[in-house]
Legacy VTK file of the C-alpha trace (Angstrom):
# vtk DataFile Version 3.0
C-alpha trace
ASCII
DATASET POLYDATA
POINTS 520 float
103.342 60.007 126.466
99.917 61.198 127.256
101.115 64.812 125.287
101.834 62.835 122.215
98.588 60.374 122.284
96.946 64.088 122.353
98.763 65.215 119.291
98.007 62.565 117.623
94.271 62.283 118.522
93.488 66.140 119.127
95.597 68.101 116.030
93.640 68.988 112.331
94.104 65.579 109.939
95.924 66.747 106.757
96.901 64.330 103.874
99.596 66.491 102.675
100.219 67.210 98.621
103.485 66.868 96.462
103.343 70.816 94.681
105.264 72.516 91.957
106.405 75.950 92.449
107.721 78.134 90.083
107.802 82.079 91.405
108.446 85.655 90.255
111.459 86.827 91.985
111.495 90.614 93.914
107.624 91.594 95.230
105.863 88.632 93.719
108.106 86.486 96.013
106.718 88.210 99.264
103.309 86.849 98.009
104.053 83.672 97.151
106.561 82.693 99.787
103.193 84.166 102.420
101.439 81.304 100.969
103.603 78.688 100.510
104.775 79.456 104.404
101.021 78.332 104.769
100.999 75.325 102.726
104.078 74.041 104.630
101.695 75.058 107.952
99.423 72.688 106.777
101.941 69.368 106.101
101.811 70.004 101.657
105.620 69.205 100.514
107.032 71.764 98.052
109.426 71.840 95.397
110.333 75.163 93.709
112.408 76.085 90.630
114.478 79.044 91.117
117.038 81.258 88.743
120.323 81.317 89.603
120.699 84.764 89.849
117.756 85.366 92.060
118.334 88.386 94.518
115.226 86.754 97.013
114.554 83.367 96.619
116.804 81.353 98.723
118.503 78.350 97.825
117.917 76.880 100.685
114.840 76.946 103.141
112.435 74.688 105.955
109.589 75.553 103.736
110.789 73.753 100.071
113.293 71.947 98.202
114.635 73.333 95.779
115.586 73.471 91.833
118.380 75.953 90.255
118.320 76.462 86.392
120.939 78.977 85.150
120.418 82.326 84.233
122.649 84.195 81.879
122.399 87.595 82.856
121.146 89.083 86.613
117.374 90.111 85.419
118.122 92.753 88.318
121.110 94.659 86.216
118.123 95.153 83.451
115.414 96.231 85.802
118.050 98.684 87.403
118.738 100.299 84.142
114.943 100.694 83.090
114.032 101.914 86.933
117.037 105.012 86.122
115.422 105.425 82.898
112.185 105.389 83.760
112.769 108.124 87.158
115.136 110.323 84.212
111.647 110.318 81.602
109.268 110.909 84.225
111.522 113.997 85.366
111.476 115.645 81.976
107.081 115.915 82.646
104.620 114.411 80.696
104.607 114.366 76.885
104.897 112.430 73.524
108.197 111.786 73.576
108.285 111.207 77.407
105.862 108.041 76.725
107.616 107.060 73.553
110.914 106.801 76.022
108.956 104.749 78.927
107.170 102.540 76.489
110.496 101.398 74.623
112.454 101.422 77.487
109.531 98.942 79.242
109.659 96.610 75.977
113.458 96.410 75.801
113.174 95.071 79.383
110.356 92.652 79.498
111.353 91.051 76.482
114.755 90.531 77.546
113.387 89.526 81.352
110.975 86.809 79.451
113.728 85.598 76.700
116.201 84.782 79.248
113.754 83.209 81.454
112.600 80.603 78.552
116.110 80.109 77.685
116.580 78.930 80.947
113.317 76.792 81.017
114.526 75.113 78.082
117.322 73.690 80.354
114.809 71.326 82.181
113.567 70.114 78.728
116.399 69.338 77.530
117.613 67.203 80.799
115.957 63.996 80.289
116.898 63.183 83.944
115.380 65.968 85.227
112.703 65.433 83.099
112.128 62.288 84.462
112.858 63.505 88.363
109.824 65.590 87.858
108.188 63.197 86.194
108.569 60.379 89.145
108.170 62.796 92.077
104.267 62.519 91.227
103.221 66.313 91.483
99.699 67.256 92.274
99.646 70.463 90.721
101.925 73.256 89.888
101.717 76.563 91.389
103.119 79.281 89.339
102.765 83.384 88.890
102.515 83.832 85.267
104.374 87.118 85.145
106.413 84.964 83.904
104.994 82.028 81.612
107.454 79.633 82.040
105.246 77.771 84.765
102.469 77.548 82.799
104.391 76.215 80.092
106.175 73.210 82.410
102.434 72.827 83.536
101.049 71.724 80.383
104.522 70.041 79.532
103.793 68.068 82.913
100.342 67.397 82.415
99.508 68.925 85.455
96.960 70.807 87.129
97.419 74.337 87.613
97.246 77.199 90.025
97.650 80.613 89.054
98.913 82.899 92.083
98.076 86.121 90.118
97.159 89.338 88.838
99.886 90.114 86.217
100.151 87.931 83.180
102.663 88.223 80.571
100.788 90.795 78.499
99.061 92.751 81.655
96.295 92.140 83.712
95.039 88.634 84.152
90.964 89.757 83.860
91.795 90.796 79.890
92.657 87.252 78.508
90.253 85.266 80.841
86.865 87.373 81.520
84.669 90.167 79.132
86.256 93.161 79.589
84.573 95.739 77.888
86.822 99.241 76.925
83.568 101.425 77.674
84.037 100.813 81.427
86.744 98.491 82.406
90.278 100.741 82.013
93.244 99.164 80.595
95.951 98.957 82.307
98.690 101.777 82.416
95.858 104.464 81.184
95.410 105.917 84.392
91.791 105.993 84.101
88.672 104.712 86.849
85.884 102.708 85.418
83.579 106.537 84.578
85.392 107.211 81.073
84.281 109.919 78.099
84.568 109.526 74.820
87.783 110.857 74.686
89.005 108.803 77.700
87.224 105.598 75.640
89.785 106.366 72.512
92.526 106.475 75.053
91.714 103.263 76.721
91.117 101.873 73.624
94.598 103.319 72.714
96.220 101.514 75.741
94.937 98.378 74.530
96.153 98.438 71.749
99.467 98.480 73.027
99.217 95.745 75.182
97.841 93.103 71.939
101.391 94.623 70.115
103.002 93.271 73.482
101.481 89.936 73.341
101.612 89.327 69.509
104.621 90.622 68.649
106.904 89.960 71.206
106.380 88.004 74.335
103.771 85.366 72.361
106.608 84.760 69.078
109.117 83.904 72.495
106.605 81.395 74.245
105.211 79.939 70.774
108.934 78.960 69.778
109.183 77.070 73.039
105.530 75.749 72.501
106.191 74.626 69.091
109.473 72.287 70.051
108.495 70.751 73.502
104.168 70.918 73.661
102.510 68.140 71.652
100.268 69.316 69.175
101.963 73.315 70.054
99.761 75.988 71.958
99.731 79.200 72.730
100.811 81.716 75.965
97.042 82.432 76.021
95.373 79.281 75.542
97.598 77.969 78.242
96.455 80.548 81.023
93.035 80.367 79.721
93.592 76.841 80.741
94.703 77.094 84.078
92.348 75.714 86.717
92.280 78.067 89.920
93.205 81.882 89.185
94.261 82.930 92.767
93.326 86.549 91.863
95.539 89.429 94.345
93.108 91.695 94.576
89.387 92.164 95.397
86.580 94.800 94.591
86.775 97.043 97.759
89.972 98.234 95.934
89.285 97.618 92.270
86.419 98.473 90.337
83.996 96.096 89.502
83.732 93.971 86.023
82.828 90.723 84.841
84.659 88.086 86.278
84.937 83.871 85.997
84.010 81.144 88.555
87.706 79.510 88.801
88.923 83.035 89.423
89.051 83.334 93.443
89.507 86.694 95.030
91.723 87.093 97.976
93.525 90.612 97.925
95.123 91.666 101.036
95.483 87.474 101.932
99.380 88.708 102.923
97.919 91.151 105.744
97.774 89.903 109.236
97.564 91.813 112.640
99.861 93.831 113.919
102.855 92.563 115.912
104.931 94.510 118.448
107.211 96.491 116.893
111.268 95.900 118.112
112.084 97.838 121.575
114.084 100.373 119.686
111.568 101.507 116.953
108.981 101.465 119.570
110.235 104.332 121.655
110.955 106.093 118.385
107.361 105.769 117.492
106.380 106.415 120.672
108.635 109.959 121.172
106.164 111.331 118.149
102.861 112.129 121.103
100.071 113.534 119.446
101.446 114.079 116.232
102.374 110.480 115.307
104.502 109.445 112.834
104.570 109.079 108.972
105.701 105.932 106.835
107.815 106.547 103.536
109.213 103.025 101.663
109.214 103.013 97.386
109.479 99.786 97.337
111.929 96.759 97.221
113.738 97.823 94.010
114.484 101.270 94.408
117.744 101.541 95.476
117.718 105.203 95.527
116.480 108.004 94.646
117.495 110.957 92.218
119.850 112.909 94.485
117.732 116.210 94.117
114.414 114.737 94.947
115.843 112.961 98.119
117.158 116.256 99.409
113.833 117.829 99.170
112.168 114.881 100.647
114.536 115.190 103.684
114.645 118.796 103.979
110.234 119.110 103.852
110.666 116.169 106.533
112.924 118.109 108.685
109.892 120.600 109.035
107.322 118.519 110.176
106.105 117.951 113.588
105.517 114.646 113.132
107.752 111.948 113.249
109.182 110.245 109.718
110.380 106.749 109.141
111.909 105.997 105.634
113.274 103.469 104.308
115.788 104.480 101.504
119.032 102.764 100.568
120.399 105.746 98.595
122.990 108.375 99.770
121.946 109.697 103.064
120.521 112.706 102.709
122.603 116.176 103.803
119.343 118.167 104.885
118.107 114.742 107.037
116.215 116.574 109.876
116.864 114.788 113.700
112.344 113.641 113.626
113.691 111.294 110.680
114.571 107.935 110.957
116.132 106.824 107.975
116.521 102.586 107.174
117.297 100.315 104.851
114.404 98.077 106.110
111.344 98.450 108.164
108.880 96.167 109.346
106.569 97.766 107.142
102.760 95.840 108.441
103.654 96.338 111.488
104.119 99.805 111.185
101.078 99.960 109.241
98.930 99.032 111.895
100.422 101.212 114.615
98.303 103.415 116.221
100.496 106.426 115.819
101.129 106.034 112.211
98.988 108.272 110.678
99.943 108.855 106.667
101.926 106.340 104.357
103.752 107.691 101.380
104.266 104.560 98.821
104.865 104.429 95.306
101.632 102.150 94.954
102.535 98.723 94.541
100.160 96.389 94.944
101.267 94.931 98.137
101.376 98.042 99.678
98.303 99.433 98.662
96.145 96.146 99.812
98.120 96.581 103.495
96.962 100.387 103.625
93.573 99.405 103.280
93.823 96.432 105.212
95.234 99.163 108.369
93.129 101.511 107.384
96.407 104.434 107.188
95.241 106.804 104.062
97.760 106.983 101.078
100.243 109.756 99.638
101.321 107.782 96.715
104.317 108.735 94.238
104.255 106.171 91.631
107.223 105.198 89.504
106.108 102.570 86.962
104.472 99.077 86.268
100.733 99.293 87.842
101.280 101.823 90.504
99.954 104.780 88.934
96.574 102.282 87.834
96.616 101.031 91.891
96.857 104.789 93.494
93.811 106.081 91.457
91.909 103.247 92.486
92.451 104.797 96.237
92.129 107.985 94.824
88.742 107.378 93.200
87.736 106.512 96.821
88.773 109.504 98.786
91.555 107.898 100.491
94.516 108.743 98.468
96.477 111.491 96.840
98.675 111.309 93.930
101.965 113.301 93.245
103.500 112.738 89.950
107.416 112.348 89.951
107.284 115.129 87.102
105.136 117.772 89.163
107.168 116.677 92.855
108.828 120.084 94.526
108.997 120.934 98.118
106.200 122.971 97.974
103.836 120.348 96.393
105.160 117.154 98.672
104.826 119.346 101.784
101.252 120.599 100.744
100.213 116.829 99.544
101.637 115.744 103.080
99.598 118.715 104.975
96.354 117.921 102.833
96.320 113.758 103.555
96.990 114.432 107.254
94.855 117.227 108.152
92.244 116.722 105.911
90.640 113.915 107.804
88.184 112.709 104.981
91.050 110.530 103.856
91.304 108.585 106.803
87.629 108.051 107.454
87.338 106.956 103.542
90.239 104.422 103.996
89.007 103.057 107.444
85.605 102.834 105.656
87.846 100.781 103.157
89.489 98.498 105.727
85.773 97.779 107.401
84.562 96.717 103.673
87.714 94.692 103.380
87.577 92.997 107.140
83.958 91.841 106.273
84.461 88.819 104.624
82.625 85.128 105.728
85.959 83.578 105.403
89.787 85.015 105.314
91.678 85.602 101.660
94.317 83.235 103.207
91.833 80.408 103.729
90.209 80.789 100.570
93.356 80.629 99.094
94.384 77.163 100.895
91.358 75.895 100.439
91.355 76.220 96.671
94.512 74.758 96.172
93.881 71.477 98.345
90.290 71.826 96.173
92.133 71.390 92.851
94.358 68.559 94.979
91.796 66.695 95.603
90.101 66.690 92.579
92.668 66.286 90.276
91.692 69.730 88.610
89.088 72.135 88.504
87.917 72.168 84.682
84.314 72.026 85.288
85.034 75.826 86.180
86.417 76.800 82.378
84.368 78.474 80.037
84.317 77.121 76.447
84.051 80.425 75.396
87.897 80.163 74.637
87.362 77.528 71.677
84.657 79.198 70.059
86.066 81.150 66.692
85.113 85.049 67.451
82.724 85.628 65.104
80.665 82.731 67.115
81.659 84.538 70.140
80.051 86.994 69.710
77.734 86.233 67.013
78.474 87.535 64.001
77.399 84.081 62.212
73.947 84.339 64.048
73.417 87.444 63.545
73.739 87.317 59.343
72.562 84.285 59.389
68.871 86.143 61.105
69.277 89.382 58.851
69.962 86.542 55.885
66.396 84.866 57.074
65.148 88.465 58.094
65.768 90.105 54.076
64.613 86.836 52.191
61.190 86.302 53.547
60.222 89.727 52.588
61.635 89.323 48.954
60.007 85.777 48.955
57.328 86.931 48.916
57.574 89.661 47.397
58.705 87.768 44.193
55.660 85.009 44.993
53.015 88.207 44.800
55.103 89.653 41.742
55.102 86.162 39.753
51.289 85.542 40.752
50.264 89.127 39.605
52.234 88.007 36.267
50.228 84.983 35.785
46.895 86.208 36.328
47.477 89.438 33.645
48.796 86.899 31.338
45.678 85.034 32.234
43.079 87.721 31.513
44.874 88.821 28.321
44.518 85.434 27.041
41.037 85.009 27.800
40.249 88.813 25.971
42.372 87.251 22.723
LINES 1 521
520 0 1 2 3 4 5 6 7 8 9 10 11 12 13 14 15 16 17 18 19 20 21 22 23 24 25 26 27 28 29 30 31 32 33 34 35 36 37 38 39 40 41 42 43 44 45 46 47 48 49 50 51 52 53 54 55 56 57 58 59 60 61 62 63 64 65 66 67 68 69 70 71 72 73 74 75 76 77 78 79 80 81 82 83 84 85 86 87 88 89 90 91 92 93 94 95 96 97 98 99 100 101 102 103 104 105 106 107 108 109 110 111 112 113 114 115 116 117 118 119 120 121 122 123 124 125 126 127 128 129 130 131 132 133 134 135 136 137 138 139 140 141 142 143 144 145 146 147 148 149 150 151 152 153 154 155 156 157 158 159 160 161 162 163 164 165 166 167 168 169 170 171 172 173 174 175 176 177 178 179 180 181 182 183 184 185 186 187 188 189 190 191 192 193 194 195 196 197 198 199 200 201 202 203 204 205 206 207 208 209 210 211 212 213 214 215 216 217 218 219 220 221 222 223 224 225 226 227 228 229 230 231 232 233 234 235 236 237 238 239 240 241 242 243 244 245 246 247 248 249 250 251 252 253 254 255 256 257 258 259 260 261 262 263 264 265 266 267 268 269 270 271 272 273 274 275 276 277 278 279 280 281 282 283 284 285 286 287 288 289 290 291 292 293 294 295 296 297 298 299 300 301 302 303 304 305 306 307 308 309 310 311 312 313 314 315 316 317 318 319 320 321 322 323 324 325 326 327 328 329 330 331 332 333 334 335 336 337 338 339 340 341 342 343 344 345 346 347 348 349 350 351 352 353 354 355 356 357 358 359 360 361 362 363 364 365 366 367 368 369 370 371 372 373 374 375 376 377 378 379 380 381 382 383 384 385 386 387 388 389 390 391 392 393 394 395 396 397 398 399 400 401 402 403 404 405 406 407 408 409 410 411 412 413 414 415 416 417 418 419 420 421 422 423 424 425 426 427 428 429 430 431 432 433 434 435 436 437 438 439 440 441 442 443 444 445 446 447 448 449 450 451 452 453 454 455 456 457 458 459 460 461 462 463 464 465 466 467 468 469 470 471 472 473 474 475 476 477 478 479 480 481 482 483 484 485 486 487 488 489 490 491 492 493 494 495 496 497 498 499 500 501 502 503 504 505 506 507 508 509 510 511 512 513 514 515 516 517 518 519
């Protein structure tokens, strides 16, 4: 009895919100399931909307209802086919055609990932009862990664506030549609430049760009307008409906990117997944342990590749087998033939945990951005091998900084991965530059987590967050950036010189006609 009265009394008061949820399946899940496991810490009810075909989000969980709309094909068959082609072009080096293959290969597969996607969206709108369940269950907001735009959509369709948890968009990276990016120092993403360009490097960001505004155009915005055009009132647009969105919970921060203009609803709170480390299982502890003084090395690609190409796995394995330190990989893939006895191989790993082992001392990643924040966040420097998406554009951020070395899929051997392993670990300016990293990234007045909590219960409780929007979005663009001004000044700027030029011309004229009259 006196236990509860001290519950009741003693424990943080939390009127608890009715929330939306429409995710990204595969990595973008691990973020947003972090922080909806917080929201559900802090008493907020959740319902989410998930495909049918989803490979991560569960049907059923403590943390949310849930929502199942049908999906016609597994989006994971098409990202396994552009993964294999993707690892194939990559293989055949750098060239023309090689970026012709990965850019048509990347189209094919977001605009089939987004099409199928809105056609099941459409599924909702066109179920009056559901429309009306979601309708009655009196939302507060929705909270949606616009990877994929369908939440934003159902936002607007709702009438609801919205939360962005973000840093992809449908056309790239979220800063480009909602904050001044200029091309002379911000690099586009998928260029592979830092934010110190040339001229040449200019045209080629420039270049980039312009691939990305052929994305959105042509053929993710015709895919989102259709859907616009039959269910919004009045129609919109993919970008006027992020540029709308209240709260951009931005998934990243400027110890690891470089900085640029930003916005005052965008909050910052890369690395909120990290946390300190727990005790690693009995088993993988004496593994770790067994390495002494040499420690041990990390190696995970990521959550979608299933494997590697054959060749490049039995090099990996065989320049392991060499080492003196100990190796734990995670790899799903054919077990490797040349597999040396210091190399644990596993199908899963607890990965931050790991991370902030003592002995661990190098991580090779392919540079996702969850990966990338939790290296900094442990301070363990990087040997990154990036595959595709942004993990090329996240690596040279580390890189940039001293805490990071790149290997390119095209130039990978066993002589360069055992001399990029040997430079990372025994050069030992890359761990002091990412420890310097982790410090920068530690020193914060309040946790990404928190900030991220607190934002959403902000928009909560204020129905919204619009005071934060610029109206810079409604303005035509020659008002943006004053084209109309400026002609209208060199209009005012020209006249008044010819003014009076013509006043001092016409007066001359009168007074010679003057005098010529008075000599007649």
């Amino acid at each position: 009895m006196i236990f509860s009265l001290c519950e009741i009394f003693f424990a943080p008061q939390c009127n608890g919100g009715n929330i939306l949820v429409l995710p990204v399946d595969g990595s973008h899940w691990i973020n947003m399931k972090v922080l909806l496991e917080e929201l559900h810490a802090r008493g907020h009810n959740m319902t989410l909307i998930r495909p049918s075909t989803s490979w991560y989000i569960p049907e059923n969980s403590h943390l949310f209802s849930t929502i199942t709309v049908q999906i016609q094909e597994h989006s994971m068959d098409i990202l396994d086919v552009f993964i294999e082609e993707q690892m194939r072009a990559q293989r055949e080096g750098a060239s023309l055609l090689t970026l012709f293959k990965i850019t048509k290969s990347y189209f094919s597969m977001v605009t089939k990932g987004h099409f199928l996607w809105c056609d099941a969206i459409t599924q909702i709108f066109d179920n009056p009862e559901m429309v009306k369940s979601l309708k009655d269950s009196s939302f507060d907001l929705v909270l949606t990664d616009p990877g994929v735009g369908t939440g934003v959509v159902l936002a607007k369709y709702l009438k609801l506030p919205l939360v962005l948890n973000v840093r992809w968009i449908t056309s790239g990276e979220g800063h480009f549609v909602l904050a001044p990016s200029p091309f002379s120092y911000i690099p586009v993403p998928g260029s592979g430049l830092t934010d110190k360009m040339n001229f040449i490097q200019r045209v080629k960001n420039m270049l980039f760009h312009s691939i990305i505004w052929f994305q959105e155009k042509f053929l993710l915005g015709p895919i989102y307008d259709a859907i616009c055009e039959k269910y919004i009132e009045g129609g919109c647009d993919i970008v006027s409906l992020l540029q709308d969105a209240d709260i951009w919970l931005f998934r990243s921060d400027f110890v690891f990117d470089f900085p640029r203009p930003t916005m005052p609803n965008i909050i910052y709170i890369g690395g909120f997944q990290c946390k300190p480390a727990q005790p690693l299982p009995a088993e993988l502890e004496e593994f770790v342990q067994s390495a002494g003084e040499h420690g041990v090395i990390v190696m995970t690609l990521g959550t979608f590749i299933h494997a590697l190409p054959k060749e490049v796995a039995e090099e990996m394995a065989s320049v392991f087998a060499t080492l003196p330190q100990k190796v734990i990989w995670r790899h799903k893939g054919e077990r490797p033939v040349m597999l040396g006895n210091n190399t644990l191989m596993t199908d899963w790993m607890p990965q931050k945990d790991l991370l902030g082992h003592s002995q661990v001392k190098l991580f090779i990643a392919h540079g996702g951005t969850n990966g990338v924040q939790e290296a900094i966040y442990y301070g363990v420097p990087v040997l990154g091998i990036p595959l595709f998406f942004d993990q090329y554009d996240n690596l040279i951020r580390l890189q940039e900084r001293g805490s990071a070395k790149i290997l390119k899929l095209a130039d990978f051997n066993g002589q360069t991965f055992k001399e990029s392993i040997e430079e990372v670990l025994y050069n030992d300016s890359y761990r002091q530059n990412m420890q310097k990293l982790s410090r920068l990234h530690r020193d914060q007045p309040m946790a990404p987590m928190d900030k991220a909590v607190f934002w959403v219960e902000y928009v909560m409780r204020n129905k919204g967050a619009s005071h934060l929007r610029t109206e810079a979005y409604t303005m035509p663009w020659y008002s943006y950036y004053s084209i109309d001004v400026v002609l209208f000044l060199v209009t005012v700027v020209t006249l008044i010189p010819l003014f009076i030029f013509a006043t001092v011309t016409v007066l001359c004229c009168t007074r010679k006609q003057k005098a010529k009259s008075k000599l007649n």
